[in-house]
N, C-alpha and C positions, 0 to 999 in steps of 0.2 A: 682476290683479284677482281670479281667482279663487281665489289662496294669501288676500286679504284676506277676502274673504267666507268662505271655510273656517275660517280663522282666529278669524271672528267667530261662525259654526256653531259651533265645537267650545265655544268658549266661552260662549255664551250656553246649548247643549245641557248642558255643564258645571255652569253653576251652576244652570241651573233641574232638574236633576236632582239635586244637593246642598244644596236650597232645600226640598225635599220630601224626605220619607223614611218612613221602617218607624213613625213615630208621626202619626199622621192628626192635623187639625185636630179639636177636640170642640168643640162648643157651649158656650161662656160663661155666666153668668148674666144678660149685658146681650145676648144675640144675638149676638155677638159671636165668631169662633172663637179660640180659647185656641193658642196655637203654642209647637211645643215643639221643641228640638234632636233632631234623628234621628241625629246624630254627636255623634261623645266629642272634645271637644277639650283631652282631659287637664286641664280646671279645670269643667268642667260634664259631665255625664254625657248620654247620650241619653236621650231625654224630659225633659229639665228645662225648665221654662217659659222662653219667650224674653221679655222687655218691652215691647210695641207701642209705649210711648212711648218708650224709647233702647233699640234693636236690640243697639247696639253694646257693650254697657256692659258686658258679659261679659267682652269680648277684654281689655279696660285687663288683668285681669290674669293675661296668657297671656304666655310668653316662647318663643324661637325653640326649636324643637325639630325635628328633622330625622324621627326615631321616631313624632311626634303628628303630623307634617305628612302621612307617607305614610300615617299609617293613616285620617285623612280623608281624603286621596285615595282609598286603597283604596275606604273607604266608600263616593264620592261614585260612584266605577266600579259598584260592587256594586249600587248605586237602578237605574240603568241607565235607570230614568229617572221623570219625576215623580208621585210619588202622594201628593199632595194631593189626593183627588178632591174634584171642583166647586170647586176653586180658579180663578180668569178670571186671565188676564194684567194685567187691574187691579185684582186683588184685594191690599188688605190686607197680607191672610197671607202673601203672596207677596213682597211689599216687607220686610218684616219676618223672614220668614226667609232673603229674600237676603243685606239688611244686617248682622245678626246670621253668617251664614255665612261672608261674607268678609273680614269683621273677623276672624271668629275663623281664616280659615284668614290671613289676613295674620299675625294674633298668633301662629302658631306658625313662620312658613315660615321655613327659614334662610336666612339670607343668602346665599346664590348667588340667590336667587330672590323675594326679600322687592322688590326693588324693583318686579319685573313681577309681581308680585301686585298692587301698587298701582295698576299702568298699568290692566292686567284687570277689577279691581273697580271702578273707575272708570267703564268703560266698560260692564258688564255693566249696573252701579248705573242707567246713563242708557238702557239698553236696556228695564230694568225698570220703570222710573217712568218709560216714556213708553207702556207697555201694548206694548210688542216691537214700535214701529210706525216710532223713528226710532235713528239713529246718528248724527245729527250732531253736529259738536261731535269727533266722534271722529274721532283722527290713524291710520287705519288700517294703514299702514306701523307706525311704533310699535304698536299692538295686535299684529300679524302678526307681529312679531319678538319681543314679548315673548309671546305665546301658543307661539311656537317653542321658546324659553328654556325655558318650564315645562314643555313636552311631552317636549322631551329628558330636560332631569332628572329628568324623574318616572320616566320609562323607565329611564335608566340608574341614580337614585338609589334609586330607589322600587320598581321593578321593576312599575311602573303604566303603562298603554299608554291614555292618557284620549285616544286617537283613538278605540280600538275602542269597540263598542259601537254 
């Protein structure tokens, strides 16, 4: 039980540290904050506007890249951790830069790891959009194995250690 719940630490710690980053939310013109990519995902650059009404819509066209997947890992290690200040766990912005982030790291991940990106984001996505309060729904065992999968290879492909930190 306790590899599942570490398991679901690292990754939840993960992506809401690569959900925020080195470009703050700014004020809108409707009130609103404006969200913007903090990582490069070799087809958007950081800071470029994310869509609050389809997050995802960047990734459609991103392809597997092993070179773009590490260097948003690196990135997402380097945040170390979230600054979006005065972002809540049911904010918005925070929804919007998850979905946006993990589409875009699904769109690059290569295949040794593109399926448990799926599993992960999945799971992150339903940790997100319930304000970090539930995990159900989630096959733990499957998260925990596929959060292993990604941790290894980052380490051995990437030379990225997304435990530490």
């Amino acid at each position: 039980m306790k590899l599942i719940a570490s398991a679901l630490a690292l990754l939840a710690a993960t992506s809401l540290a690569a959900c925020s980053g080195g470009h703050h939310a700014s004020p809108g013109t409707s009130g609103a904050a404006a969200v913007t990519r903090w990582w490069n995902d070799g087809g958007h650059s950081a800071g470029s506007r994310i869509d609050p009404a389809n997050p995802t819509a960047g990734a459609k066209s991103l392809h597997p890249s092993r070179q773009v997947y590490c260097d948003m890992l690196r990135q997402t290690v380097k945040a170390g951790h979230s600054i979006l200040p005065g972002v809540s766990a049911n904010s918005p912005a925070l929804l919007t830069s998850t979905e946006a982030f993990l589409a875009d790291l699904q769109g690059v991940a290569p295949a040794e790891v593109s399926a448990q990106w799926k599993v992960l984001s999945a799971s992150v996505l339903a940790l997100v959009k319930s304000g970090g309060k539930s995990t159900a729904g989630v096959d733990a065992a499957q998260v925990s194995l596929a959060a292993a999968t990604v941790a290894t290879d980052a380490k051995s492909r990437c030379g990225v250690n997304l435990a530490a930190g």
